[in-house]
C-alpha positions in Angstrom: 108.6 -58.9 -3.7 109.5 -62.5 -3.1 109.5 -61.8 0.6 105.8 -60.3 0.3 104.6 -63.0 -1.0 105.9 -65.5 1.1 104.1 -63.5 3.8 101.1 -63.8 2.3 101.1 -67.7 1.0 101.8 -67.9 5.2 98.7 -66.3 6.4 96.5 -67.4 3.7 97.6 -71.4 4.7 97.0 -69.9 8.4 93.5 -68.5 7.4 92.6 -72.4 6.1 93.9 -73.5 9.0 92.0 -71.9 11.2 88.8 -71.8 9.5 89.4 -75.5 10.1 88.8 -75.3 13.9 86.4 -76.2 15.4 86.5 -73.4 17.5 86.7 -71.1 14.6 83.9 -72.8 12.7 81.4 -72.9 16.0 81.4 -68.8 15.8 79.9 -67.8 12.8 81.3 -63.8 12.8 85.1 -65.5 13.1 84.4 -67.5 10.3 83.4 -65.1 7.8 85.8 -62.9 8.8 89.0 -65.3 8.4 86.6 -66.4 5.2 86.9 -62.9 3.7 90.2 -62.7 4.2 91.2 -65.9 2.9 89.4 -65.0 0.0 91.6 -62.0 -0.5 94.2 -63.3 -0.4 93.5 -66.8 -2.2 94.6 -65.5 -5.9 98.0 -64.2 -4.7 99.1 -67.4 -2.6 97.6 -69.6 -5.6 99.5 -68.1 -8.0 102.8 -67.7 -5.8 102.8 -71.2 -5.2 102.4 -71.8 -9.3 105.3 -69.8 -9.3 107.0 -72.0 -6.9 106.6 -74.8 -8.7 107.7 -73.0 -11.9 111.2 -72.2 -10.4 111.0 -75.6 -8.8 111.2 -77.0 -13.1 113.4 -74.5 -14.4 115.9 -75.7 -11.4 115.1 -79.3 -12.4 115.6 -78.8 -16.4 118.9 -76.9 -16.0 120.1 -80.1 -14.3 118.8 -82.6 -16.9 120.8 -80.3 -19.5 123.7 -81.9 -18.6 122.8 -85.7 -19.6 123.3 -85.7 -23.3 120.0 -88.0 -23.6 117.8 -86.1 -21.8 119.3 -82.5 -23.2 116.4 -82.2 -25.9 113.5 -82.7 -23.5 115.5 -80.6 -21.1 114.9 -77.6 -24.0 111.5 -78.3 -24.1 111.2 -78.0 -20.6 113.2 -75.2 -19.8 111.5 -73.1 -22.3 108.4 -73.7 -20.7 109.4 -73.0 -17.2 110.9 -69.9 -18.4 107.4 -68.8 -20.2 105.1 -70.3 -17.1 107.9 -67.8 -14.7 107.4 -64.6 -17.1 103.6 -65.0 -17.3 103.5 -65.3 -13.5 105.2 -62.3 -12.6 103.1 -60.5 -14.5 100.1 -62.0 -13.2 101.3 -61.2 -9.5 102.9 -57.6 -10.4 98.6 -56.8 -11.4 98.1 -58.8 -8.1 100.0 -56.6 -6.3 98.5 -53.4 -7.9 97.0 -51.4 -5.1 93.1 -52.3 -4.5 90.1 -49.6 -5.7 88.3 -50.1 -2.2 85.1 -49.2 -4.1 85.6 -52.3 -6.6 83.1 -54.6 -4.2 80.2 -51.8 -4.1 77.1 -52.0 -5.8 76.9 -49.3 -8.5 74.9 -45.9 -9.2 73.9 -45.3 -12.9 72.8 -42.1 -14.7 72.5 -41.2 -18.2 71.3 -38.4 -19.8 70.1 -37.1 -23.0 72.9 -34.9 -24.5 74.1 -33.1 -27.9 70.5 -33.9 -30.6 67.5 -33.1 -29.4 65.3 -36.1 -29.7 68.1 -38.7 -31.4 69.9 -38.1 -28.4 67.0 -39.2 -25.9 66.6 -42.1 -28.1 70.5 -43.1 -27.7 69.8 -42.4 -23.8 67.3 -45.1 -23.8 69.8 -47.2 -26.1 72.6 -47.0 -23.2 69.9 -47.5 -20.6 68.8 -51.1 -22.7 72.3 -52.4 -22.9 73.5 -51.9 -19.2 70.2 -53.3 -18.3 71.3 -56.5 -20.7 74.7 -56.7 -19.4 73.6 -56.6 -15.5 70.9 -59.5 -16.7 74.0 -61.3 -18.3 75.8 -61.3 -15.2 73.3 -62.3 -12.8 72.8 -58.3 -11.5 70.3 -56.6 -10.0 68.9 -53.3 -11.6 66.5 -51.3 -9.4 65.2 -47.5 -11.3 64.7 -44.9 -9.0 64.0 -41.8 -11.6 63.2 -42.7 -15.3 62.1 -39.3 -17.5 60.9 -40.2 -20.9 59.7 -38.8 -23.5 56.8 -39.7 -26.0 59.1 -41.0 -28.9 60.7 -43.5 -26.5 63.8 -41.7 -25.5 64.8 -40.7 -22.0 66.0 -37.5 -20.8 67.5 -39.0 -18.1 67.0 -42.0 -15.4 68.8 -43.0 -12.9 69.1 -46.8 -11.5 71.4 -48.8 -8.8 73.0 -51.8 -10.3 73.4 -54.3 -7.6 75.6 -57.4 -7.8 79.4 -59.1 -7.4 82.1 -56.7 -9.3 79.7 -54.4 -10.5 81.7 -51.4 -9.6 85.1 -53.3 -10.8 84.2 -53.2 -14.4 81.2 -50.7 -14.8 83.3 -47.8 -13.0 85.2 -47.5 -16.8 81.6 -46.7 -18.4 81.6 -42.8 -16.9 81.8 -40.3 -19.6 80.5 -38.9 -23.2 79.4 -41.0 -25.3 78.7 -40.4 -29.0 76.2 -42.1 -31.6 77.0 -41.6 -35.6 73.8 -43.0 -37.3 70.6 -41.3 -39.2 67.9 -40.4 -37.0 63.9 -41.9 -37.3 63.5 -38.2 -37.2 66.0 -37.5 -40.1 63.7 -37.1 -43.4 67.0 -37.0 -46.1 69.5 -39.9 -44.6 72.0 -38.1 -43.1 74.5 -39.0 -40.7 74.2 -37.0 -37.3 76.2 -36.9 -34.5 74.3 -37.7 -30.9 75.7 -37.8 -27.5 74.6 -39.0 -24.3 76.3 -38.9 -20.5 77.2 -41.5 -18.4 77.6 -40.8 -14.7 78.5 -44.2 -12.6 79.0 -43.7 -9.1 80.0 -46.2 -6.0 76.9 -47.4 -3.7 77.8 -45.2 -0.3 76.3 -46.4 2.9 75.8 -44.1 5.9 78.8 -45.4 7.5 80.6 -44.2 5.1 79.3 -41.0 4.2 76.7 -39.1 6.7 74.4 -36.3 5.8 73.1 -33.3 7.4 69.3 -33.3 7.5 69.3 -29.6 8.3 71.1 -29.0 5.3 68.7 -30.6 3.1 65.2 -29.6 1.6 63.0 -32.3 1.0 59.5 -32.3 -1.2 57.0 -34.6 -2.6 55.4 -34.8 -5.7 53.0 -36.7 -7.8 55.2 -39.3 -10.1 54.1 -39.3 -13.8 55.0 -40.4 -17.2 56.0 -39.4 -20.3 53.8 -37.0 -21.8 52.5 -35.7 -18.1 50.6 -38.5 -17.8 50.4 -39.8 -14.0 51.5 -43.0 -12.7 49.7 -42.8 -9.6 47.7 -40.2 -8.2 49.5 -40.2 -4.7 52.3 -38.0 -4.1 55.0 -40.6 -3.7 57.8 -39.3 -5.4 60.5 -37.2 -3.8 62.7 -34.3 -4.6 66.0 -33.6 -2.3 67.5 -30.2 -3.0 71.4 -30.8 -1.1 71.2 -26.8 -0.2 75.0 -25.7 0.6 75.7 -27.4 -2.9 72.5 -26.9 -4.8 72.5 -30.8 -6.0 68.4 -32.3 -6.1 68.0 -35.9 -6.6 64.8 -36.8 -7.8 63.1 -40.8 -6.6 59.4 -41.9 -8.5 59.9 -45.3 -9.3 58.6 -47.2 -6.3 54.6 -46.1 -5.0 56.3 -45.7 -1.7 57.4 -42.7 -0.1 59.5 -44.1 2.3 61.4 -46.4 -0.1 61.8 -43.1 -3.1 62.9 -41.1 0.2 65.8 -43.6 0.7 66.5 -44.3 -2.4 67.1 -40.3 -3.5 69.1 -40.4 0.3 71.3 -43.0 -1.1 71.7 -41.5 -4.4 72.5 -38.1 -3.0 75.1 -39.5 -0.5 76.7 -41.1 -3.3 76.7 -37.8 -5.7 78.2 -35.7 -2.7 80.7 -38.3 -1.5 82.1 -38.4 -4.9 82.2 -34.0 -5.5 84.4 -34.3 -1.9 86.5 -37.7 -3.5 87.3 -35.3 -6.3 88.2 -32.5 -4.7 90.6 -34.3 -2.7 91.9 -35.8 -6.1 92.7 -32.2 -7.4 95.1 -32.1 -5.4 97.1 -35.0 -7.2 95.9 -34.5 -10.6 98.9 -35.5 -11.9 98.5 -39.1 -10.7 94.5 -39.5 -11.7 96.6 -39.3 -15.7 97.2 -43.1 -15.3 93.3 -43.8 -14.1 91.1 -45.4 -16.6 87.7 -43.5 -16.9 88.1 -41.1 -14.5 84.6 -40.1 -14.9 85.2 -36.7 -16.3 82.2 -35.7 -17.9 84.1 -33.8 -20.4 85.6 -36.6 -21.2 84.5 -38.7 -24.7 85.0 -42.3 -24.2 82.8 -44.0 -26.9 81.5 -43.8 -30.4 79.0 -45.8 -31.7 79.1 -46.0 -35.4 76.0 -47.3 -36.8 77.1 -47.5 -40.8 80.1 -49.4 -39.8 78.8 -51.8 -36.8 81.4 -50.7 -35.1 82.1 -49.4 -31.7 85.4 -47.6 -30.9 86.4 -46.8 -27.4 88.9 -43.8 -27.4 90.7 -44.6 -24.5 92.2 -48.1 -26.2 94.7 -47.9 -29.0 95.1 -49.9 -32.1 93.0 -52.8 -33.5 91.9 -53.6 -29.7 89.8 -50.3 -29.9 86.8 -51.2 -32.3 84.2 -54.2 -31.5 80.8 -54.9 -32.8 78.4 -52.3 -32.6 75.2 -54.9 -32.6 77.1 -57.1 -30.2 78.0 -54.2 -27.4 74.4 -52.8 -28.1 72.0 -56.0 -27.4 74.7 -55.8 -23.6 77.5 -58.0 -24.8 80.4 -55.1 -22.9 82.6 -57.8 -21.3 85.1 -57.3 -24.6 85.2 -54.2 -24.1 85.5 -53.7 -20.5 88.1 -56.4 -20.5 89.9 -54.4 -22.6 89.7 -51.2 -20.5 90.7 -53.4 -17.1 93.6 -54.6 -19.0 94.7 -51.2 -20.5 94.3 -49.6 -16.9 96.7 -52.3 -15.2 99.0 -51.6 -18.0 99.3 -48.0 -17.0 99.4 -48.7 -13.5 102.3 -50.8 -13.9 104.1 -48.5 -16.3 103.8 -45.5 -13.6 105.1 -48.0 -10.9 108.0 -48.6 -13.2 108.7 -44.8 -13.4 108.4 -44.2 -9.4 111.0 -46.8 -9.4 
């Protein structure tokens, strides 16, 4: 491991050095290329060197030990190399954890009305208000391409690209079931009912990437409208795509252009299918997809949110680091929670590297 990282503390002080010349710095591609990968590499060199400098102490205290008047600040500092060392290796064994290449794309949302009737359109447009916080919290873009409500308020479903720095990274552990405990505005006596709603979160694809077959798909147009059946406008702007060998349709209505609901529905549906062939490929290593963090199974129930006791519990944690406040998560305060989920998945991840040795 030590070897590693002495490779990479080498080419990261190479990338700075060359992004230092003029050469380098007169042709902008070069630049952002050795920029990129400087950046890459910037947190493992950083914190190699801090671990460096951390044996560098211990070394140095295990010498002072020896001179009887230095021997008790010689504890002091030994003990603290010792604790800077064991909190580095942990930081660089997560370092080292192999990359999700999807954790710098931009992000493809869906939720849908589940499980209740009306409460669970309600919750729908609940979820659909606190991701919309959160992105606004960290600087992120939301764009809707397909929002279906209904005349109470709720959504059936919607569908909206989330566009900024790491939203992929930390929204990808949102996928699942989630379920709401509270009484309904509809619920006459006060009881408790059990709601659910889906999440689907998918990685923005570009063409590149992912290509599709325009003879294999079926394209129409249609009037957008509101809830109730109420028109938005009275051009027929909005676009269906049926995916025919798989049957998938993506729906676009949000923008008054064709052209820009035609490539948003292109991009959503390029997402949707390169996902079905990502997890068919996974099948075939179920086994290892056990240590993954919110898989995105939609069978899967991730979340409750329990109104009586302002508490949220995500079923994937353990202990007391599984429940956080429901009116805080809510109003789009999820960094606790996702933090949580990030540092339950590297856990895992290390523990299965363990096991394979």
């Amino acid at each position: 491991m030590l070897d590693r990282l002495r490779r990479v503390k080498n080419q990261y002080e190479e990338l700075v050095r060359r992004m230092e010349e003029p050469e380098t710095y007169a042709d902008p591609a070069l630049y952002a290329k050795c920029d990129r990968e400087a950046r890459e590499l910037r947190p493992l060199a950083e914190a190699y060197t801090a671990y460096e400098k951390a044996e560098s102490d211990l070394e140095g205290a295990k010498e002072l030990l020896s001179d009887p008047e230095m021997r008790e600040l010689a504890q002091e500092e030994l003990q603290r190399a010792k604790a800077a060392l064991a909190k580095l290796t942990q930081e660089i064994r997560i370092l080292l954890l192999p990359k999700d290449p999807n954790d710098g794309k931009n992000v493809i949302m869906e939720i849908r009305g589940g499980v209740g009737g009306e409460e669970a359109m309600l919750f729908a447009a609940d979820l659909y208000r606190m991701y919309s916080m959160y992105a606004e919290s960290r600087g992120w873009k939301i764009e809707i391409a397909n929002l279906n409500e209904t005349e109470l308020g709720g959504v059936k479903e919607c569908s909206f690209v989330i566009e900024g720095e790491g939203a992929w990274s930390r929204l990808k552990f949102e996928a699942g079931v989630h379920c709401v405990k509270r009484v309904p505005v509809t619920e006459s006596a006060g009881r408790i009912h059990t709601s659910t709603a889906t999440v689907a979160v998918l990685p923005e694809v570009e063409e590149i990437d992912f290509k599709l077959d325009l003879n294999e798909l079926k394209i129409d147009t249609y009037r957008s409208s509101g809830a109730g059946g109420q028109h938005v406008n009275k051009t027929e702007s909005a676009i269906r795509i049926t995916h025919l060998p798989t049957g998938l349709v993506v729906e676009c209505q949000d923008e008054r252009s064709q052209y820009k609901n035609k490539d948003r529905a292109m991009q959503i549906l390029r997402a949707k299918l390169y996902e079905r062939e990502q997890q068919n490929q996974a099948a075939a290593v179920a086994e290892e997809r056990k240590n993954q963090v919110g898989s995105g199974e939609r069978s899967e129930r991730v979340r409750t949110y329990r109104y009586k006791d302002n508490l949220v519990v995500d079923h994937r944690l353990e202990g007391e680091s599984r429940s956080f406040s429901l009116a805080n998560v809510i109003n789009g305060d999820l960094d606790p929670v996702i933090d949580a989920l990030i540092t339950h998945d590297q856990a895992a991840k290390l523990a299965g590297q363990t096991e394979n040795g």
